[in-house]
C-alpha positions as CSV (number, residue, x, y, z in Angstrom):
1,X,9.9,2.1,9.4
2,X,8.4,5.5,9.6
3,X,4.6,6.4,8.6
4,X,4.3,9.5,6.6
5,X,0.5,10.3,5.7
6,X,0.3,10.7,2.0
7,X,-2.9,13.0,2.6
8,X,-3.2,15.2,6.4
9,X,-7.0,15.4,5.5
10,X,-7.6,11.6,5.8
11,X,-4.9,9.3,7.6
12,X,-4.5,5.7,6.5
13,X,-5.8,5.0,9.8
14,X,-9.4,6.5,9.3
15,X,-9.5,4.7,5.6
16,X,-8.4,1.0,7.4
17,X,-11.6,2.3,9.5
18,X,-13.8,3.0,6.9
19,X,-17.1,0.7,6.5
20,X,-17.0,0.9,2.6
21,X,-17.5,-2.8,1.7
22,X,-16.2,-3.1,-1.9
23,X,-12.8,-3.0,-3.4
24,X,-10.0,-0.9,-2.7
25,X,-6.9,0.4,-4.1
26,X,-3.7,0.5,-1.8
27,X,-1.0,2.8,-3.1
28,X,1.7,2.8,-0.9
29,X,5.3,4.9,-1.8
30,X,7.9,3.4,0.2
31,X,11.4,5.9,0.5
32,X,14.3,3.2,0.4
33,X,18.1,4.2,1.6
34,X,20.3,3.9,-1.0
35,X,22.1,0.7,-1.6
36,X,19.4,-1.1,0.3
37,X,16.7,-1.4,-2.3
38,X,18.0,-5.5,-3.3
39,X,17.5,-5.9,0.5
40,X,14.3,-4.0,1.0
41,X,12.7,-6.1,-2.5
42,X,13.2,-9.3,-0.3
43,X,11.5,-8.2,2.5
44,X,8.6,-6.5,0.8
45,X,8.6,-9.7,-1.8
46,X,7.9,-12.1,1.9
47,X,4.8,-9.3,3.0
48,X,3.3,-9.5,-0.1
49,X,3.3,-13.1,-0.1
50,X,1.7,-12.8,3.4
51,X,-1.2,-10.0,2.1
52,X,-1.5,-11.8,-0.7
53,X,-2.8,-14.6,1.7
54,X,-4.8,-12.6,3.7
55,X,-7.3,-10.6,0.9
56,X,-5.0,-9.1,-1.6
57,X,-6.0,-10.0,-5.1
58,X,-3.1,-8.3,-6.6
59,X,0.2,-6.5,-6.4
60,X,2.4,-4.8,-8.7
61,X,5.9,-2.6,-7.2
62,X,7.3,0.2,-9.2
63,X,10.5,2.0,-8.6
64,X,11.5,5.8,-9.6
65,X,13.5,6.0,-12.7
66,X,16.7,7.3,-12.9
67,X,18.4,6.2,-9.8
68,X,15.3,7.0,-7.7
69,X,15.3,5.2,-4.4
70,X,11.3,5.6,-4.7
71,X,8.8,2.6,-4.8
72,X,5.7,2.2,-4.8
73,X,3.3,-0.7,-4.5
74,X,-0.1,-0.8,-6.0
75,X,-2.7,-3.4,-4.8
76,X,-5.7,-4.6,-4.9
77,X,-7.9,-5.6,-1.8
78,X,-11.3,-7.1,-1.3
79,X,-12.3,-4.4,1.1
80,X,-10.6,-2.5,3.8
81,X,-11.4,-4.5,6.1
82,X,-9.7,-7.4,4.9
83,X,-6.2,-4.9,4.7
84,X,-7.2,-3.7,8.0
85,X,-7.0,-7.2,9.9
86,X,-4.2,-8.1,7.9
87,X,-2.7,-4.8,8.6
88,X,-3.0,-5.3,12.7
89,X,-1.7,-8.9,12.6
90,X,0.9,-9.3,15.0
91,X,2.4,-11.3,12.2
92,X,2.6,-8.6,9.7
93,X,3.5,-6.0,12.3
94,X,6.5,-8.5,12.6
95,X,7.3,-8.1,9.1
96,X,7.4,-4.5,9.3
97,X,9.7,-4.3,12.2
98,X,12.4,-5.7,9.7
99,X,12.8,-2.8,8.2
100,X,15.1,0.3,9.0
101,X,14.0,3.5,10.5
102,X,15.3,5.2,7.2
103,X,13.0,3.9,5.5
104,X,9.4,5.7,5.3
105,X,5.9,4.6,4.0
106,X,3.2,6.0,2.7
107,X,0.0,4.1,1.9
108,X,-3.3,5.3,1.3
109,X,-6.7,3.7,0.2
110,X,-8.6,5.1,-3.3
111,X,-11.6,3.2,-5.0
112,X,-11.5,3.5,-8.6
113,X,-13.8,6.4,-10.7
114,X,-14.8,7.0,-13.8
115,X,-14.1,10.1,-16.2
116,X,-16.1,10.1,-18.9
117,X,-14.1,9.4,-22.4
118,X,-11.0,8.4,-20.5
119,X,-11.5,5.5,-17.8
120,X,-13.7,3.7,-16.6
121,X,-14.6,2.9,-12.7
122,X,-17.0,1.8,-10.1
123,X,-18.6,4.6,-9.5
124,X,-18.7,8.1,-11.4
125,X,-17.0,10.9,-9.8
126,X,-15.0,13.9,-10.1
């Protein structure tokens, strides 16, 4: 599986190095070859189980409409350091090697804001 940073200006890695403490938001959009997304669901359906073990409080997968082979996972974490150990485990990393090189990820870490009259978040921001 290939790594493609979803922003050049911060990498996943210096996020998973971060020393925030609270909770995060992974977003990660996963690029699935065609007529493999029943096969890739199972295999992301046995990580999640294994994250969801190991300091994810949540998960929820979305796929593109319209015959999109675009997914993408949204969960939430403890802290980034709890992804970040789970991330590195040589279990995990065994997990990931399942997959073909076709298909590409792209996670990245956000924390939650809040725009006044719209949302709210944990902190205000802009």
């Amino acid at each position: 599986m290939k790594m493609v940073q979803l922003d050049p200006a911060t990498t996943f890695q210096q996020q998973l190095a971060g020393s925030g403490t609270g909770p995060v938001v992974l977003i990660n959009r996963f690029t699935v070859p065609p007529g493999f997304e029943a096969e890739f669901l199972d295999l992301w359906r046995e990580d999640a189980a294994y994250m969801l073990s190991h300091g994810c409080l949540s998960a929820q997968m979305h796929k593109g409409t319209e015959g999109s082979t675009s997914f993408v996972n949204i969960a939430l974490w403890e802290n980034a350091q709890a992804l970040a150990r789970a991330f590195a485990s040589e279990e995990f990393q065994g997990l990931l090697a399942r997959y073909p090189d076709t298909c590409t990820i792209s996670p990245h870490l956000f924390t939650r804001i809040a725009v006044p009259g719209v949302c709210v978040g944990d902190s205000v921001g802009a």
